[in-house]
TILUM-565178 format. One record per residue: x, y, z of N, C-alpha, C in turn; residue in one letter. Coordinates in pm, whole numbers, plus 50000, padded with zeros to 5 digits. Layout:
REM TILUM-565178
XYZXYZXYZa;...
This chain:
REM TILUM-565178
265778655156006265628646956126266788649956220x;266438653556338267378657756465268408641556403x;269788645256486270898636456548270378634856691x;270258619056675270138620656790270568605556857x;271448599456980271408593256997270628577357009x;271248568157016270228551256984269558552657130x;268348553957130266898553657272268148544757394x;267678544557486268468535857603268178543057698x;268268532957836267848543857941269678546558011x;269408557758156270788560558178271348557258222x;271468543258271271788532358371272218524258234x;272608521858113272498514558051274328507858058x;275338521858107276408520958172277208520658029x;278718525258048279568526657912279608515657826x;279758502857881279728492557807278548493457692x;277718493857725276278491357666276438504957539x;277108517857583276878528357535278358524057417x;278868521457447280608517457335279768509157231x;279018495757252278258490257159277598496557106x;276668505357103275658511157044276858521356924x;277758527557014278098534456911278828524556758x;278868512256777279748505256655278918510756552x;277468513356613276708513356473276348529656417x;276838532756342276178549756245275298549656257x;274918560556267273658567456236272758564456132x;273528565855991272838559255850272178546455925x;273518537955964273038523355949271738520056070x;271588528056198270068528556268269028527956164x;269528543856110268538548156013268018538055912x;268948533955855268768518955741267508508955795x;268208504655879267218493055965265888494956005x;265408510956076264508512956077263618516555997x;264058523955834263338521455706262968505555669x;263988494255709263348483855684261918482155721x;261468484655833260068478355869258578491655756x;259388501255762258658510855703258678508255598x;259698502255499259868501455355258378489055307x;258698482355433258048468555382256658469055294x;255898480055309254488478555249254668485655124x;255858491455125256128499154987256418488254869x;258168479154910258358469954807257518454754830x;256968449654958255868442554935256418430355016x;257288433055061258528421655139256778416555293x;257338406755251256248395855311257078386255468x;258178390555441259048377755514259858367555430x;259308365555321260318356355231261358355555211x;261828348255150263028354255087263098359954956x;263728363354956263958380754848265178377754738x;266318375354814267508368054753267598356354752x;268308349854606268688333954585269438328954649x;269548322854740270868311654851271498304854747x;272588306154760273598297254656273858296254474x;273348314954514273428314354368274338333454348x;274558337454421274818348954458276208353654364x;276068367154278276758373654208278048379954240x;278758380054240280188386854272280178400854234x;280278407654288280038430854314280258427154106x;278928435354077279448441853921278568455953942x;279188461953882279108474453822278988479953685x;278988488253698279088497753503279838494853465x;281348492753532282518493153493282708476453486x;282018473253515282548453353469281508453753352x;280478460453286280048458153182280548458153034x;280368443552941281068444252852280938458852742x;281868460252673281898467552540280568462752471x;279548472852432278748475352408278578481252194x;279808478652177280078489052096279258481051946x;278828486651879277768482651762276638473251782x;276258476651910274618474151974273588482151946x;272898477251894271558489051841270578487251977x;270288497152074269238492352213268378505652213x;267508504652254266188510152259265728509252440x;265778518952496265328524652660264238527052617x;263208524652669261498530952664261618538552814x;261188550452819261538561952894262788568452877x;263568567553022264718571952941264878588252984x;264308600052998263868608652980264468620253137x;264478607953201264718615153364265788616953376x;266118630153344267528629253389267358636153560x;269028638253606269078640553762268408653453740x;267518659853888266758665953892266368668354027x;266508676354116265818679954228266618665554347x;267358661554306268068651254399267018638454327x;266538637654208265778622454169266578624154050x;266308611454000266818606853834266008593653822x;265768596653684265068580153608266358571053589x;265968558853604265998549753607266468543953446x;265958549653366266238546053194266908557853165x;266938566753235268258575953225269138572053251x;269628562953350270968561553438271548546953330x;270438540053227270488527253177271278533053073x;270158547753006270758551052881271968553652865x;272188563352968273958571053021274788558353003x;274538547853066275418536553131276078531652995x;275008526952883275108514952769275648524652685x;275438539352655275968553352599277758550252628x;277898551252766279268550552772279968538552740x;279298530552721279738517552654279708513652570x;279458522052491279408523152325278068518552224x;277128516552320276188514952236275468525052159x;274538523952064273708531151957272218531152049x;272378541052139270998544452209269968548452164x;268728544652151267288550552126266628556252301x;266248567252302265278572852413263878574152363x;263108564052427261618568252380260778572152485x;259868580952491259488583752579258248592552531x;257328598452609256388608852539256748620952572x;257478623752629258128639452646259048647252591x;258818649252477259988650252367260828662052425x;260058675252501261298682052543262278678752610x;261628665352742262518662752831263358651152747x;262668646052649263898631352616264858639252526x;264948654252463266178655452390267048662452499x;266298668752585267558672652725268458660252722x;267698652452741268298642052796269458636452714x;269168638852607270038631852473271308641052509x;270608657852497271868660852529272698659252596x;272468659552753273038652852888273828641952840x;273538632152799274218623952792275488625952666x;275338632652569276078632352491277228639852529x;277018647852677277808660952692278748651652795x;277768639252875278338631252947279298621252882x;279068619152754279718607452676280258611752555x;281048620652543281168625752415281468616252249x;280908618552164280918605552044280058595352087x;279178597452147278288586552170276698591252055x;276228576352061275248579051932273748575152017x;273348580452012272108588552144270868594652062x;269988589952066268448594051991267538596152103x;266618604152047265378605552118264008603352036x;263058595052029262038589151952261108591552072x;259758599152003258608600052095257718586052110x;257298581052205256318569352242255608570152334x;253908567752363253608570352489253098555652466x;253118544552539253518534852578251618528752618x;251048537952609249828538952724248528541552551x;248738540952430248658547052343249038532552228x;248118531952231248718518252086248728525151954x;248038531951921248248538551791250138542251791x;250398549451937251678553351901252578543751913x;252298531552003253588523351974253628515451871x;252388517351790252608509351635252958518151588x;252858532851581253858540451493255388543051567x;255428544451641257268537551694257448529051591x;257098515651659257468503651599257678504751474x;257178511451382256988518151233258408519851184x;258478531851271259758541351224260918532751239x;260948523151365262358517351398262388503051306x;261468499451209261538487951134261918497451004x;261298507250963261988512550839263108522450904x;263888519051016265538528351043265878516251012x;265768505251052266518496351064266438482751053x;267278473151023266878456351020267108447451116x;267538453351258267858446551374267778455151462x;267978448751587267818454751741268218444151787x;269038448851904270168441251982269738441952125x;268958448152203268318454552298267708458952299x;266168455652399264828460852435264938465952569x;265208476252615264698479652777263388481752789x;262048474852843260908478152860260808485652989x;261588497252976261968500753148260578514253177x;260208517353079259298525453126258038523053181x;257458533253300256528526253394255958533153493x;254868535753575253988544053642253838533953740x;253228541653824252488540353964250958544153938x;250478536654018248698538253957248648551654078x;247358559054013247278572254109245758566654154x;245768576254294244688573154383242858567854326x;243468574454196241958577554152242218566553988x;241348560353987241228553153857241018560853704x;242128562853637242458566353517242168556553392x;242088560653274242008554053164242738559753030x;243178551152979244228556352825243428559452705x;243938565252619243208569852490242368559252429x;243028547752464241988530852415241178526452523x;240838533252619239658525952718240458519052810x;241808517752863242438504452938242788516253062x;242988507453198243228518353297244578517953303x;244798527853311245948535953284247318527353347x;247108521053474248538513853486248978502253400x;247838495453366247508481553328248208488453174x;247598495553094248098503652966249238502552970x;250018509753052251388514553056252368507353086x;252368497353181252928491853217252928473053204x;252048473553144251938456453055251738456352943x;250438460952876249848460852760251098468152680x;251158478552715251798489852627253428484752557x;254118479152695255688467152651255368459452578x;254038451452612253668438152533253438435252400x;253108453352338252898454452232253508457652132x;254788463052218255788470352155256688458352146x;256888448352203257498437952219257188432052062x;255958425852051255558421251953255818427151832x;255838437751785255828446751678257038449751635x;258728448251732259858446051755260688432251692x;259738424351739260338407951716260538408251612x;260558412751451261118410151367263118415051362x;263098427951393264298432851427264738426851563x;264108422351660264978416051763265518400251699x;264988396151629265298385451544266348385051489x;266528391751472268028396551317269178401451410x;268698408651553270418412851653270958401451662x;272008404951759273028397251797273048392951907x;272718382851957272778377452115271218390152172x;270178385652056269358401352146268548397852284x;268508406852333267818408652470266408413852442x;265618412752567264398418952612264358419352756x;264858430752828264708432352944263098438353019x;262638430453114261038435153167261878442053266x;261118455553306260838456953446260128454053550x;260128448553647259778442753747259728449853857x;259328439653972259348446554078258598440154219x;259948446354349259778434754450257828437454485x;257038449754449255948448554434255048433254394x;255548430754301255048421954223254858410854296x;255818407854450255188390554493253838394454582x;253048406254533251698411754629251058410954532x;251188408454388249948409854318249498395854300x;248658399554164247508386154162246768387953999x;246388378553947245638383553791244288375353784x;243218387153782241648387153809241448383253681x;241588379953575241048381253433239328386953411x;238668384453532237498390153546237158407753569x;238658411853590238448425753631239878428253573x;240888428553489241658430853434241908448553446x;241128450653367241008470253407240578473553527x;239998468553619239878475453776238678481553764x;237568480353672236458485453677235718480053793x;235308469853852234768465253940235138472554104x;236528470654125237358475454212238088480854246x;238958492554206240248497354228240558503254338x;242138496854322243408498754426243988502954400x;244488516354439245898520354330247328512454345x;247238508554470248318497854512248168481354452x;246708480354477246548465554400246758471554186x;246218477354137246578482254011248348486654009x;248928485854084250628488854053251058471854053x;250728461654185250858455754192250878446154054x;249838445554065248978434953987250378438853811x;250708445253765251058451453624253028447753689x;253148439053782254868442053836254658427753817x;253788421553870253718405953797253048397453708x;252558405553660252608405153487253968408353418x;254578415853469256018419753408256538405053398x;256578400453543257438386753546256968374453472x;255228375253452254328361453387255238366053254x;255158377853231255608380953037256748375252998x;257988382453129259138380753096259738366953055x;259198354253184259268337153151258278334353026x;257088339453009256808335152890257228338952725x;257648347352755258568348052661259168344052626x;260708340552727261758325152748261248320052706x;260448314852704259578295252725258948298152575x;258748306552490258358311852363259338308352259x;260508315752339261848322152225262388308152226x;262488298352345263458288852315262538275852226x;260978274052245260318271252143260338268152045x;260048282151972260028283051859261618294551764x;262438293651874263578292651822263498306551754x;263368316651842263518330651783264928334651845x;265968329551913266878332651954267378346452020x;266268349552117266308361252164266158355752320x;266658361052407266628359052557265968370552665x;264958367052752264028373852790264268374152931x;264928385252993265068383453127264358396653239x;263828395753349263198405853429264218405653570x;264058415853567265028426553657263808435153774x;264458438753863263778449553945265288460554006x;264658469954031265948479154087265658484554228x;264858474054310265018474454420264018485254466x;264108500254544263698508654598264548524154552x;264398532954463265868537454396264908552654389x;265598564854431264878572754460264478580354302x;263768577854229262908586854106261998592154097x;261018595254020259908603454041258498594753964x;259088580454017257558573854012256428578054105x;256888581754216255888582654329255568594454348x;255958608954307255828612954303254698620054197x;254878612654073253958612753949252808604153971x;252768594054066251958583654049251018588654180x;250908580454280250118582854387250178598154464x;251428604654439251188619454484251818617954632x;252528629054642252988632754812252198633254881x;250648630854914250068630755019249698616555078x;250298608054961249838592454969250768585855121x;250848573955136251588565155235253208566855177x;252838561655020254198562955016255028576654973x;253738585354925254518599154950255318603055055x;254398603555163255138595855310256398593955293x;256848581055269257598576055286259358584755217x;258438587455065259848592455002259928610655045x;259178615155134259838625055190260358625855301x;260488619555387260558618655581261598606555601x;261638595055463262748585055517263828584455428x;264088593855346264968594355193266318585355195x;266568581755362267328569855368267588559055321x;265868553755289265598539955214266048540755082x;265848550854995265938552654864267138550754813x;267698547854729269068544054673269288550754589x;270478554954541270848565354391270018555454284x;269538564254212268968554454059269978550253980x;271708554754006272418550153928272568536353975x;272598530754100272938523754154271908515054148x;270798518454119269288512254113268968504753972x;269608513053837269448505753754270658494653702x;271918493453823272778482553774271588470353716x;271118463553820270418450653834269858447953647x;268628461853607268998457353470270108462653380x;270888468853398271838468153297272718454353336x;272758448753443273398435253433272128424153362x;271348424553355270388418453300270448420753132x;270678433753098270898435552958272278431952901x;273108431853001274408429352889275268415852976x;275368414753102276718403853099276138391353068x;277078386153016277098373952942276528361153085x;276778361653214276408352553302274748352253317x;274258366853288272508368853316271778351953218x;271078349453245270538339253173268828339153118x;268928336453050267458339652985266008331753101x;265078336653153263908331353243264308337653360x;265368340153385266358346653529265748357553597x;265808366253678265658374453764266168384253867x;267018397153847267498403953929267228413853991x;267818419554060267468427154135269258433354282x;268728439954347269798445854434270148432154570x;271168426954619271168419854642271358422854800x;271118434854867271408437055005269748440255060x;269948442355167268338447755298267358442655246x;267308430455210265928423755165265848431755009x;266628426854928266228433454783265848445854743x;266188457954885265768469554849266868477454814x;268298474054818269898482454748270028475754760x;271418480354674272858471354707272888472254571x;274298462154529274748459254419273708445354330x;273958440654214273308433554133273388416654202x;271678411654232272008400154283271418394454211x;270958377754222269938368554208268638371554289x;267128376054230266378376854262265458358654278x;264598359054380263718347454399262558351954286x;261898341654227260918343754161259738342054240x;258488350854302258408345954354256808336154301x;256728328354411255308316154359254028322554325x;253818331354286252738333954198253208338554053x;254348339454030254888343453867255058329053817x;255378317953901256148308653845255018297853774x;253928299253691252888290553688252728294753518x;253078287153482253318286553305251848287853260x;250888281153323249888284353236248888295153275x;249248300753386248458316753408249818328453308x;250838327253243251948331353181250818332053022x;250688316453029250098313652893248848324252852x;248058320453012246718329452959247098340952945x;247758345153045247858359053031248428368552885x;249388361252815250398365852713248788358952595x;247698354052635247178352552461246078362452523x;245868366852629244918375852682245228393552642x;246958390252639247068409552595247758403952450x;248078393752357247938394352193246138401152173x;245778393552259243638394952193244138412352216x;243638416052346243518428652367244528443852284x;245608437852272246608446452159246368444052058x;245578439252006245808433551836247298427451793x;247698424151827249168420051805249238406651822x;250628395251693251158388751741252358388251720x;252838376851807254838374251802254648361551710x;254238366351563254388352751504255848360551405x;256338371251415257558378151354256998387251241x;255928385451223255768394751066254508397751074x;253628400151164252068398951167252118418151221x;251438427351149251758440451195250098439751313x;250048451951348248758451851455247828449751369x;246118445051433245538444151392244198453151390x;244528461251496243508467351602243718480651453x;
């Protein structure tokens, strides 16, 4: 994109022209991705950030010692690449250098042991795995779930960070489910369940959802669940970002229950430049669009996945909670208080929904019940 001066006509006189310059170039640039961003993360006018509840700057580096944490990234896999990086790459790296006992799961086994390596070359003595899972695939996340109950008798950390963009055209998974809905609800939900015995037994354990400012645009059809009737590839992304959030509170509202002592919190990372959109709807889409011509909007993914790594580890995150980037309407910045917004917050569409994907997974969170399907 040319340099080019802020529009004005030539009469506008020095005064007028001294103001204009206070502001950079980036920061034009910034502002005018705002209105463009909007149909991407779903920003309505609301509010986005919590009033009076607002986080003080954390970083990687304010994150506690990590050290004899057993955590598990689902994806994971992306490392930097062509100017993108995943998102559960930048999580894995992060909790790696902080001493945790990393699992990478992902279905790309060439790219998740790059990755292992990367990081190990990045973190030297760090304890870094790569475990295949395709998330979209219940056979395989009951055999995950398998392997990591006979490695082990606890888990200290769940990142459910892995996740797609629905593509133009309506897809379906090896079990009949369309492919976003698979991947990105069902597929955590199940792995979640099949987990809870070892998340039981960690220490202070977590379950982080991914989310997303998408999510205050969706809606849950129970009549059309898979999108057979209708599909959107935008309403099918949507629709699976707030389900993230129905899961994440019902969960809370589960764990403190029936006293599984595990804390369930959803995160979003704002707008963070990776290769969801690129894999998902394709460069010819709107928002292909978008992530080639405005790369302004996009944020480093390191910087993108603070929100959940503050969600996974500082001690202030609180279980039912919600974060996200706390600057330009929730699309960067550093780790804030996200708004929940009023279509997640309704306990008993949470309810239906969480006994709607036990039916459909074969699975329950009663701690010891294996799949059934």
């Amino acid at each position: 994109m040319a340099d080019t001066t802020t529009p004005g006509s030539a009469d506008d006189g020095p005064r007028a022209s001294a103001g204009r310059r206070r502001f950079s170039r980036r920061t034009v640039l910034r502002v005018s991705a705002l209105g463009a961003s909007a149909g991407l993360v779903g920003f309505t006018g609301g509010r986005v950030t919590a009033p009076g509840a607002e986080i003080p700057d954390w970083t990687a580096a304010d994150m506690p010692s990590q050290e004899g944490r057993r955590v598990i990234v689902t994806g994971g896999n992306g490392y930097p690449q062509d100017g993108r990086s995943g998102l559960g790459y930048q999580q894995a790296l992060a909790l790696a250098v902080a001493g945790a006992d990393v699992t990478i799961a992902s279905r790309n086994a060439e790219r998740g042991r790059e990755a292992v390596r990367r990081i190990g070359a990045a973190a030297p003595g760090a304890t870094v795995r790569f475990e295949t899972l395709d998330l979209a695939d219940l056979d395989s996340v009951g055999a995950f779930a398998a392997r990591m109950r006979d490695s082990s008798d606890r888990l200290d950390l769940l990142i459910n960070n892995a996740g797609v963009m629905a593509r133009v055209n309506r897809e379906t998974s090896v079990d009949g489910f369309e492919r976003t809905f698979a991947t990105n609800a069902l597929g955590p939900f199940a792995l979640s369940a099949q987990l809870l015995p070892l998340l039981r037994n960690g220490d202070g354990s977590r379950i982080v959802w991914m989310a997303s400012l998408r999510g205050h645009q969706g809606s849950i059809n129970f009549d059309d669940l898979q999108k057979e009737t209708e599909y959107d590839y935008v309403r099918a992304y949507d629709d699976t970002k707030l389900a993230n959030l129905l899961l994440a509170a019902e969960c809370q509202r589960r764990s403190t229950a029936s006293g599984w002592r595990i804390t369930s919190i959803a995160a979003h990372p704002g707008v963070a430049r990776t290769s969801i959109v690129l894999d998902g709807p394709g460069p010819d889409t709107t928002e292909g669009w978008r992530f080639r011509y405005i790369p302004v909007m996009w944020q480093d993914p390191a910087q993108g996945a603070l929100p959940i790594l503050y969600a996974a580890t500082s001690p202030q995150a609180t279980g039912g909670g919600y974060y996200g980037p706390k600057g330009l309407q929730g699309m960067s910045g550093l780790p804030g208080v996200t708004v929940v917004p009023e279509n997640a917050r309704n306990p008993e569409l949470g309810r239906a929904y969480w006994d709607t994907l036990q039916e459909l997974g074969g699975v329950s969170f009663s701690g010891s019940a294996p799949p059934t399907r």
